[in-house]
C-alpha positions as CSV (number, residue, x, y, z in Angstrom):
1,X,84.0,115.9,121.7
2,X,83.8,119.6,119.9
3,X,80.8,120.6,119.1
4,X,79.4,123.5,116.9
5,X,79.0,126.9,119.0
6,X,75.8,129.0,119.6
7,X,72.1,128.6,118.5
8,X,71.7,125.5,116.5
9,X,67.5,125.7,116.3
10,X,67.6,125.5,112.1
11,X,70.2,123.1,110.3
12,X,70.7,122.8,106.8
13,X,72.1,119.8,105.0
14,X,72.9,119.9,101.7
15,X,72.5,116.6,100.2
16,X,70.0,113.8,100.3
17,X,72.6,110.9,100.2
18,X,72.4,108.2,103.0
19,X,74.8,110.6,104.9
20,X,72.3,113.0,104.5
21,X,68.9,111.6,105.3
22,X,70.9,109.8,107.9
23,X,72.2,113.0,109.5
24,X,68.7,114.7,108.8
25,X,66.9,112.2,110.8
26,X,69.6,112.1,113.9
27,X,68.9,116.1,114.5
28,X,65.6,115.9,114.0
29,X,65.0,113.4,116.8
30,X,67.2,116.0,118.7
31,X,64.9,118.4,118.3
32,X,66.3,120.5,115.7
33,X,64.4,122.4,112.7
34,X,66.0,120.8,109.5
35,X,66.0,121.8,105.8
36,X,67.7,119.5,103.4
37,X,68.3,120.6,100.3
38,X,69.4,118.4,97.3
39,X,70.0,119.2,93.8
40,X,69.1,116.5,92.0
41,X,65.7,115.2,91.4
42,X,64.9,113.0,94.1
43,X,67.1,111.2,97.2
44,X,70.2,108.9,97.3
45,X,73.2,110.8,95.8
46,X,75.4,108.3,94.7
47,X,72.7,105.3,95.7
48,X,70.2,107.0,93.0
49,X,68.2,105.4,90.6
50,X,67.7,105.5,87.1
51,X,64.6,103.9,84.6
52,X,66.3,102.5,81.7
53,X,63.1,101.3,79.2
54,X,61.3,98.8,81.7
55,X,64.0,98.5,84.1
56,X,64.7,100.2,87.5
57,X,68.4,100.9,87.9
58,X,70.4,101.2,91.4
59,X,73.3,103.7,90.2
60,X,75.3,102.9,93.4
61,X,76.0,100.5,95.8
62,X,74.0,97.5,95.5
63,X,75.4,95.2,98.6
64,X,73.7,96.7,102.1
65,X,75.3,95.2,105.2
66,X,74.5,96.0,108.8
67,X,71.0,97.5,108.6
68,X,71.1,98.4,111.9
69,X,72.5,101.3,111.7
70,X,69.9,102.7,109.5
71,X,67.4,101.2,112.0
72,X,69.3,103.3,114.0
73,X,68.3,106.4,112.1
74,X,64.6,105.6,111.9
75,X,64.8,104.8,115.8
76,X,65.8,108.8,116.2
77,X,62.5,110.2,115.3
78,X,60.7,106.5,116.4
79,X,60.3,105.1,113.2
80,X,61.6,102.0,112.0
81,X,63.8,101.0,108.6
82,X,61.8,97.6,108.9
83,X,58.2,99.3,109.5
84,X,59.2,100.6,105.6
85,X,61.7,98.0,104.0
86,X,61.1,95.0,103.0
87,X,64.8,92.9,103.4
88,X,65.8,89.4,102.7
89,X,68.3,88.1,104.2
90,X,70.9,86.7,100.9
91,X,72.0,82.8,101.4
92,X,74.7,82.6,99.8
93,X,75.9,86.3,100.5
94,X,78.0,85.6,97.5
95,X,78.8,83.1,95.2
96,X,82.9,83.2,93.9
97,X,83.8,82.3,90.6
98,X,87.8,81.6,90.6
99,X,89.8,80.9,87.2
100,X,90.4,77.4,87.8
101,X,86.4,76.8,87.2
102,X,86.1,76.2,91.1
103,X,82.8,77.8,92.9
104,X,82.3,78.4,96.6
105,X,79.2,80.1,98.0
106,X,80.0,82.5,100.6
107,X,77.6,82.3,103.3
108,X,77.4,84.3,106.7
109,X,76.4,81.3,108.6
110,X,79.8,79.9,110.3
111,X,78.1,76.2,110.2
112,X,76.7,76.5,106.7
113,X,80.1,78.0,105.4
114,X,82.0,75.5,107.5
115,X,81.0,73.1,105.8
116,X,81.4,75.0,102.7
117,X,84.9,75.4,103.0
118,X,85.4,71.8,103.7
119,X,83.8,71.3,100.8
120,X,85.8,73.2,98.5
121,X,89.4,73.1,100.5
122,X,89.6,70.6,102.9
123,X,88.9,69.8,106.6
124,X,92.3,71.6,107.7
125,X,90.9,74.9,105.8
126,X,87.3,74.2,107.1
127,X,89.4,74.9,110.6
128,X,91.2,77.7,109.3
129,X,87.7,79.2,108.6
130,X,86.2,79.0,111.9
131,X,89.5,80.7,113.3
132,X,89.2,83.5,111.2
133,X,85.6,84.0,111.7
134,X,86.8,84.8,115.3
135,X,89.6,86.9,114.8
136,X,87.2,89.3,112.9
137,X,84.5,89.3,115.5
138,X,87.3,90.1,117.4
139,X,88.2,92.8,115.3
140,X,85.0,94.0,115.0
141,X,84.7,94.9,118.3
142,X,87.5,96.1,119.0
143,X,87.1,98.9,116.8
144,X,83.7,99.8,116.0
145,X,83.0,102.6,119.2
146,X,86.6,103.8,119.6
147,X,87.8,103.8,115.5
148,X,84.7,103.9,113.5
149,X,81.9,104.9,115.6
150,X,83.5,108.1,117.4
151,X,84.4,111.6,116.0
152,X,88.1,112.5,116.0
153,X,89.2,115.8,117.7
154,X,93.3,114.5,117.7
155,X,95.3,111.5,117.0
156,X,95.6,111.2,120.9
157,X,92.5,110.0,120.8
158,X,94.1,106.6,120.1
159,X,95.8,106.2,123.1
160,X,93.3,104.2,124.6
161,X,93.3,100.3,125.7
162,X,91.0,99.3,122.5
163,X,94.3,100.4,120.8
164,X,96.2,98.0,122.7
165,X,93.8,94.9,122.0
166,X,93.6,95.9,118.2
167,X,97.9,95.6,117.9
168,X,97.6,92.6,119.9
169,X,94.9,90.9,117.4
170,X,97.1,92.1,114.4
171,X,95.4,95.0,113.3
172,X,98.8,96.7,112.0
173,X,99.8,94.4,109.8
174,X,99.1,93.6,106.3
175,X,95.9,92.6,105.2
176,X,97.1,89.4,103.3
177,X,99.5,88.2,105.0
178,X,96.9,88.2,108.6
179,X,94.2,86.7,106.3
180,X,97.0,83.7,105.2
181,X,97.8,82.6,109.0
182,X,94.3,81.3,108.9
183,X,93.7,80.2,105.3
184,X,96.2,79.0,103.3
185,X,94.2,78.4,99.8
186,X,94.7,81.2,97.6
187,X,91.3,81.5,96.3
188,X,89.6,81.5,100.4
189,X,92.2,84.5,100.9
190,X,90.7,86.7,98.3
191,X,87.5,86.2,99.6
192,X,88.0,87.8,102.4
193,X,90.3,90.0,101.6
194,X,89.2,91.9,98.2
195,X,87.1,93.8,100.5
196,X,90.4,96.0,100.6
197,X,89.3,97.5,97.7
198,X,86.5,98.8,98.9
199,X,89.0,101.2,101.2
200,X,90.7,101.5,98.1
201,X,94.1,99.9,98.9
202,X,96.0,96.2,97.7
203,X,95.2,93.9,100.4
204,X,99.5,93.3,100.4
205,X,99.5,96.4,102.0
206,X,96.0,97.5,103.2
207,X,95.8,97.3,107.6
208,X,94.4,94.0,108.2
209,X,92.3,95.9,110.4
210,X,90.9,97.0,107.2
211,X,89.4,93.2,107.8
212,X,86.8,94.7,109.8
213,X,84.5,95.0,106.0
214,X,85.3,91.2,105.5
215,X,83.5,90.8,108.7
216,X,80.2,93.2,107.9
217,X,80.2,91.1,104.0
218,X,81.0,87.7,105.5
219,X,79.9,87.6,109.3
220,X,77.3,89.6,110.0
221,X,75.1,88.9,107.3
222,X,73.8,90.6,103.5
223,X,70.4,91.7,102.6
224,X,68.3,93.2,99.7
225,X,65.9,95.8,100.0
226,X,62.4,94.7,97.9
227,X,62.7,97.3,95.1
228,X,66.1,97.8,95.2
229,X,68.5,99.8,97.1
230,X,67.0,102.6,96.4
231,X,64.0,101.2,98.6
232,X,66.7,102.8,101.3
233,X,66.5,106.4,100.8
234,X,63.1,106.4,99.8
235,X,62.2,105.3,102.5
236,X,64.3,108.0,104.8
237,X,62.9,110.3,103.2
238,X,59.7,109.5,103.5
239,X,60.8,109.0,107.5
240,X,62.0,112.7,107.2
241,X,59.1,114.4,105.8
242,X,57.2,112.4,108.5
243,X,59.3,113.9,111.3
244,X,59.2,117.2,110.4
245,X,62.0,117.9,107.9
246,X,61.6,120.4,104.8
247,X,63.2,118.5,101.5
248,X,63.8,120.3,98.9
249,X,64.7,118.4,95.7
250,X,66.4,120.1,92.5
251,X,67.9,122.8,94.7
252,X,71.6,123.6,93.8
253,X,73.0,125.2,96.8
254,X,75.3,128.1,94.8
255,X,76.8,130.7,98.5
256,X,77.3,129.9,101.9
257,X,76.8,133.4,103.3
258,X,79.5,134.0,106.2
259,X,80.0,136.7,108.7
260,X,81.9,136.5,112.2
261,X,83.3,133.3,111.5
262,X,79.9,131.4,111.4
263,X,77.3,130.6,108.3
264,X,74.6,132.8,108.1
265,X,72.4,131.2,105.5
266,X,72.4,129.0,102.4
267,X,72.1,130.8,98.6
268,X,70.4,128.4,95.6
269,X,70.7,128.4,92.3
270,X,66.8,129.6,92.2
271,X,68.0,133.3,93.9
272,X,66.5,132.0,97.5
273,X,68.5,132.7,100.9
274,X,68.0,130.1,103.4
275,X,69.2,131.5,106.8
276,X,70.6,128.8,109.2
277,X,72.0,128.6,112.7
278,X,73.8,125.7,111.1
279,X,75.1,123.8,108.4
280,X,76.2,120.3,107.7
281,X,77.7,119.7,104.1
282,X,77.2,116.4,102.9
283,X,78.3,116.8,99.1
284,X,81.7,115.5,97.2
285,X,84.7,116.7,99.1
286,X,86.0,119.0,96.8
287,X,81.8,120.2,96.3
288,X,82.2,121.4,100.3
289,X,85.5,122.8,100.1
290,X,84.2,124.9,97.1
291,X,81.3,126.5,98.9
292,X,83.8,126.9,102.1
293,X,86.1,128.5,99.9
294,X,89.3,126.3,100.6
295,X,90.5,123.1,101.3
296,X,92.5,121.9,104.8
297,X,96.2,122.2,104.4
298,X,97.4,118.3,104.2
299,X,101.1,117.7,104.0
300,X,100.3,115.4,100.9
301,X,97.7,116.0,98.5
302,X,94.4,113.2,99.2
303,X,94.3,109.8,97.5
304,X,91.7,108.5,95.8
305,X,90.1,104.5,95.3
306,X,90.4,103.4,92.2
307,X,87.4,103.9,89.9
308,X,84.6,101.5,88.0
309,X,82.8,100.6,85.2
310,X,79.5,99.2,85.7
311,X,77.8,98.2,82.7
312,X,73.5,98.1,83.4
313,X,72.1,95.3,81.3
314,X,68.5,94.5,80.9
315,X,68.7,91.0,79.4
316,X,65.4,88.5,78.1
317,X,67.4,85.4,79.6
318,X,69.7,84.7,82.7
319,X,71.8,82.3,83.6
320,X,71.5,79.7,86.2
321,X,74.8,80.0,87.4
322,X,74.5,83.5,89.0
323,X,73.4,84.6,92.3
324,X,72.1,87.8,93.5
325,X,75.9,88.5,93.9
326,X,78.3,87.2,92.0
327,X,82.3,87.3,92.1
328,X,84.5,85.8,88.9
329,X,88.4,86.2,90.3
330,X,90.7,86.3,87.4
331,X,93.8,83.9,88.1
332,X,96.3,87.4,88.7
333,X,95.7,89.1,91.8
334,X,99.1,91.1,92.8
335,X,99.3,92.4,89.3
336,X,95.3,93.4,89.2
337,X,96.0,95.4,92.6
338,X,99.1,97.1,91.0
339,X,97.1,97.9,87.6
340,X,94.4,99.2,89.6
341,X,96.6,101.8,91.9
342,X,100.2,102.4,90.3
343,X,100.6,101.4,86.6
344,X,97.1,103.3,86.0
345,X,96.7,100.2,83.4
346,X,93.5,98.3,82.8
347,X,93.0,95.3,84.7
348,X,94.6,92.8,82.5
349,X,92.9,89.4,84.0
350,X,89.5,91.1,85.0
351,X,87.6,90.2,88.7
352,X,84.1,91.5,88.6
353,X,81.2,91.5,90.9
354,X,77.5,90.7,89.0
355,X,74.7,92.0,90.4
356,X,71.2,90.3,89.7
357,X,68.6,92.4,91.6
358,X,65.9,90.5,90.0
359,X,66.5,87.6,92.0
360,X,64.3,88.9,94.6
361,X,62.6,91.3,92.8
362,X,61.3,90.6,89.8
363,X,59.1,94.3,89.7
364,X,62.7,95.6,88.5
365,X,62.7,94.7,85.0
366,X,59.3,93.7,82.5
367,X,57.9,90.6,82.8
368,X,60.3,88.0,81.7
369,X,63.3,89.9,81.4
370,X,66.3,89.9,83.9
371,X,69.0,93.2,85.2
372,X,72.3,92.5,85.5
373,X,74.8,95.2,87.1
374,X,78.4,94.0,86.2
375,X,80.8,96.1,88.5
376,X,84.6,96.2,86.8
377,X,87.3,98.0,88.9
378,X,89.4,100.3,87.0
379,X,92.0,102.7,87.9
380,X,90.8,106.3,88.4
381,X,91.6,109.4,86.2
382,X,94.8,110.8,88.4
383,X,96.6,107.5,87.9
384,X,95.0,106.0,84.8
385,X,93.4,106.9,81.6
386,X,92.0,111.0,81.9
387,X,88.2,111.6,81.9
388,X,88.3,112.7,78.7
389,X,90.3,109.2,76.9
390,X,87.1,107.4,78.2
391,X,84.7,109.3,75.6
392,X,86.5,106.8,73.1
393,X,87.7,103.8,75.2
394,X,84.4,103.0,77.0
395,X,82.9,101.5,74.4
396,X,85.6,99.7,73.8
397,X,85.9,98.7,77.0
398,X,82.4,97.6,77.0
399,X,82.8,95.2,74.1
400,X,85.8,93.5,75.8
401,X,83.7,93.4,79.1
402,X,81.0,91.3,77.4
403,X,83.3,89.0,75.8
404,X,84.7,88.0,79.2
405,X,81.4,87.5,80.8
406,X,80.6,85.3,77.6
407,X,84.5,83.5,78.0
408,X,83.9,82.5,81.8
409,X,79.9,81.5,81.1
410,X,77.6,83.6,80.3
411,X,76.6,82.4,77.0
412,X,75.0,84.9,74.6
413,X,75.3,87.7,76.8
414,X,75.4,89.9,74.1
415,X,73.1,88.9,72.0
416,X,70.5,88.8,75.0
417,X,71.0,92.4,75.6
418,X,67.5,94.4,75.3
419,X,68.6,97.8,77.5
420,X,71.7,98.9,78.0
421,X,73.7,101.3,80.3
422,X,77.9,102.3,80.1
423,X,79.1,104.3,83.3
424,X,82.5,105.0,83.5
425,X,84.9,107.9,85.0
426,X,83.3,110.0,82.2
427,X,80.4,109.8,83.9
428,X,81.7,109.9,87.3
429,X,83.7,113.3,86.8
430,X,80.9,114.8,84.8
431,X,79.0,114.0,88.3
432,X,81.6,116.0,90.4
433,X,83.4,112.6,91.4
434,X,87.1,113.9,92.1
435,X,89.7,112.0,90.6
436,X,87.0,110.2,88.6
437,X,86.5,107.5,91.3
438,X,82.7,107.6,93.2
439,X,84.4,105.7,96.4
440,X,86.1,109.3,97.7
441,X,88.8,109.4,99.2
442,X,91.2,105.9,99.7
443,X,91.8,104.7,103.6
444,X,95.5,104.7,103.3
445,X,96.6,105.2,107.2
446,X,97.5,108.5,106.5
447,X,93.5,108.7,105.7
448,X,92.0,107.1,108.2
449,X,90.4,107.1,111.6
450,X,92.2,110.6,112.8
451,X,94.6,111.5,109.7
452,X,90.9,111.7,107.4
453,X,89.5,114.9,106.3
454,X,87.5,116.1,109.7
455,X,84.0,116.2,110.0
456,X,84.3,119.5,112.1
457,X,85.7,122.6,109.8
458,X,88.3,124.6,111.2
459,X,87.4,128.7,110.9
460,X,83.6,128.0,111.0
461,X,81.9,127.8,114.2
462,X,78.8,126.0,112.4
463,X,79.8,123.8,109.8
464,X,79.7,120.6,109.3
465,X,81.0,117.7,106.8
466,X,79.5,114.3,106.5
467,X,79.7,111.1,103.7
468,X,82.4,109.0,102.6
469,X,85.4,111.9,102.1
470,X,85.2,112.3,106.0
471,X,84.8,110.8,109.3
472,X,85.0,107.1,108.9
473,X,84.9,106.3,105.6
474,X,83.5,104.6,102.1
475,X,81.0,102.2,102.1
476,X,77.3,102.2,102.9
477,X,77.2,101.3,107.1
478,X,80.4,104.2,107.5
479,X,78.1,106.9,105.3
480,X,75.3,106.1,108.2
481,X,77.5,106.3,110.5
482,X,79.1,109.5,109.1
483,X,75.6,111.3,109.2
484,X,75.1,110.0,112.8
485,X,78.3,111.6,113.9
486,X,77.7,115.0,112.0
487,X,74.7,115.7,113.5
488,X,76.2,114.7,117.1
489,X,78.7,117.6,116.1
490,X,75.6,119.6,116.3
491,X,73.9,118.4,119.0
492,X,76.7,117.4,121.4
493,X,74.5,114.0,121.7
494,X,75.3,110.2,121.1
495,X,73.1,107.2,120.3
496,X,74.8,103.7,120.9
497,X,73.5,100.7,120.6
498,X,75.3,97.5,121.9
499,X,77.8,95.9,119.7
500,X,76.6,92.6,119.1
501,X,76.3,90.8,116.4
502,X,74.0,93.0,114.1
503,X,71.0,91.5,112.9
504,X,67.7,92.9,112.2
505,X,65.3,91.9,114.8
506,X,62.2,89.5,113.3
507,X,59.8,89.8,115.9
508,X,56.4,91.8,115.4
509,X,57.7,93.4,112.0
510,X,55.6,93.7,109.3
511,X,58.6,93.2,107.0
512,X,60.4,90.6,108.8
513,X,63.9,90.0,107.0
514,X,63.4,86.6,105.2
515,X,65.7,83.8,105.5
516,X,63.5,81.2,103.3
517,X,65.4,79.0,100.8
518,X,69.6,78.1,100.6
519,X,70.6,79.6,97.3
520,X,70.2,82.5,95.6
521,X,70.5,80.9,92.2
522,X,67.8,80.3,89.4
């Protein structure tokens, strides 16, 4: 693995997302000096938090899988994610919504989601299930150390036997069609296969190795942090300061001051020169390209996911039906995936995730009053409507949003509407968000594992990149693992844990994950 050259004593990393902290906390329990700066107010970059009235907003992601890894993070300076978070393991993980007015809860237990299945499809999908639920254990491991978990120096770094194991399970095919030799039911296949949008790609022709999220969504378990996900950050933070590191919070980084091919030091906004043996860069893509002072030559432009809207509503009533996540599929699927990622169109038939973080935590809103985050997919500002058409077509958009959560059950949603929040690619560009999507850069194969933007910049002995636009990917567990591999660019050191099935130990923890109860609903 390449490393940084020279004296790397003093790091600076600019940003305070969970790549971030994540990468913060790895060097420091290497023994560097670290300064992070970060120009907004407090930590989380995209997993922020806003007050809204009475209510405590997430502003990112709001599903954490495989908490291990930030364990892992703590465990660098010996601390401990569960010495500081509260989680609860979710039961159902999910509970799908499909247009036929069918519901399945999606749980992580194979036996409790076995039966499940049988329930809602039949002994002969019940079978199906259990099948699948090996082949993406299978997958799992098959690529977590050698495709996810490891920086990339050359696509030869695939020609290894884990490449051989992950053709023969399948992994180069299409996502769908993998997913159907187990399940035949429509509506089980897009369970375990919308993850694909995640990575930004139509499950017809996302990798099914792309399968590997099914598996950390619907195998290895979900949990809630008590006060939200921004309990996360907070809390590595905290775990930073604790170990040593110097945050620094409303610091715009403006100059990275170069000489000999190497960084020197770190301008602000304030006038104020941070020298560094080191850098990792940690901010949008095109942010880090910026203060390099040019992007790497690609043979085709990057791709980006698709966007959202997410509309924050603090509501006086809920509704029974909902869990702490909740999916409603529309009845089109093909068509929603091509809206989303060719026509540029919006999506037609709607499927939307629902958030209810009061659930389990009821400190989130005033007494008596519920938070709903309803997540709607939309395409993103190269391939749909510009930035600027959304000044006039969010609201719009908002008012037709509503009327579909009222039209598939939620009864007086509008009226019950105390505090309200609209985000949409507006917002996201006016955040720096390229293309007007906050999930970066899509995993098309010409964007993943090797063929992704490196973590390692060519023409800088000392700089680093780290967060969803690089090395592995979108999504909360990759970011981790993004800031883990960063620093190890700096250090030349690994941490590995086994790869097992990840769950939080529950022994001698004063926050033991808790499994009470079977439903997440009211």
């Amino acid at each position: 693995m390449r490393t940084v050259t020279g004296r790397t004593d003093h790091v600076v990393v600019v940003g305070a997302g969970l790549s971030g902290l994540a990468c913060a906390l790895h060097l420091l329990g290497a023994g560097r000096r670290v300064t992070l700066v970060e120009r907004e107010a407090g930590p989380g970059g995209r997993a922020g938090r806003l007050r809204l009235g009475g209510y405590q907003l997430d502003t990112g992601p709001t599903v954490l899988t495989m908490p291990h890894l930030a364990d892992e993070a703590f465990g660098a300076v010996g601390d401990s994610l569960y010495r500081h978070v509260e989680l609860t393991a979710l039961h159902p993980a999910y509970r799908a919504g499909f247009a036929d007015g069918s519901w399945l809860d999606v749980h992580t237990d194979g036996d409790a989601m076995e039966a499940e299945v049988r329930r809602f499809a039949g002994p002969a999908e019940a079978a199906g299930y259990r099948r699948l639920r090996q082949w993406l254990e299978q997958l799992y491991r098959a690529q977590m150390r050698r495709f996810i978990d490891t920086n990339f120096d050359s696509p030869f770094q695939l020609a290894h036997p884990d490449l051989a194991r992950l053709a023969l399970l399948g992994g180069f095919g299409r996502l769908d069609g993998r997913i159907g030799r187990f399940l035949s039911d429509p509506r089980l296949r897009r369970v375990f296969s919308f993850q694909a949008l995640y990575a930004g790609v139509a499950p017809a022709r996302a990798l099914a190795a792309y399968a590997v999220i099914a598996y950390m969504d619907t195998v290895a378990g979900v949990w809630f942090p008590k006060g939200g996900m921004y309990a996360l950050p907070r809390a590595m933070a905290d775990a930073a300061t604790g170990a040593g590191a110097d945050l620094r919070y409303s610091t715009e980084v403006t100059l990275l001051e170069r000489s000999a091919g190497r960084v020197r030091a770190v301008h602000l906004a304030s006038g104020e020169r941070i020298p560094c043996d080191a850098v990792v860069l940690t901010c949008e893509l095109s942010t880090a390209h910026k203060l390099l002072g040019r992007a790497p030559w690609r043979p085709v432009p990057l791709r980006h996911s698709p966007s959202a809207v997410i509309l924050h509503a603090g509501t006086d009533r809920t509704w029974p039906r909902l869990a702490h996540h909740t999916l409603y599929f529309g009845a089109a699927w093909e068509r929603t995936f091509d809206e989303l990622t060719r026509t540029g169109a919006l999506m037609s038939d709607p499927s939307l995730l629902i958030t209810r973080p009061t659930t389990h935590d009821d400190s989130l809103a005033p007494p008596g009053r519920h938070l709903h985050y309803v997540l709607a997919p939309c395409p993103n500002t190269t391939v749909g409507p510009s930035a600027a058409a959304w000044k006039g077509l969010g609201p719009r958009y908002r008012d037709s949003l509503v009327a579909e959560l009222e039209h598939r059950g939620l009864d007086g949603f509008a009226d019950s509407i105390e505090e309200e929040l609209l985000v949409t690619p507006l917002d996201w560009t006016a955040q720096g968000h390229a293309a007007g999507s906050p999930f970066s850069v899509s995993h098309t194969f010409a964007q993943t594992g090797p063929f992704r933007p490196r973590n390692l910049v060519r023409g800088l002995d000392n700089a680093v990149l780290a967060g969803c636009g690089t090395t592995p990917g979108v999504g909360v567990p990759t970011v981790l693992i993004s800031g883990k591999l960063a620093a190890a660019r700096v250090t030349g050191a690994t941490r590995r844990r086994p790869q097992g099935r990840p769950r939080p130990a529950t022994d001698s923890l004063p926050f033991a994950p808790s499994t009470a109860g079977t439903h997440d609903s009211s």
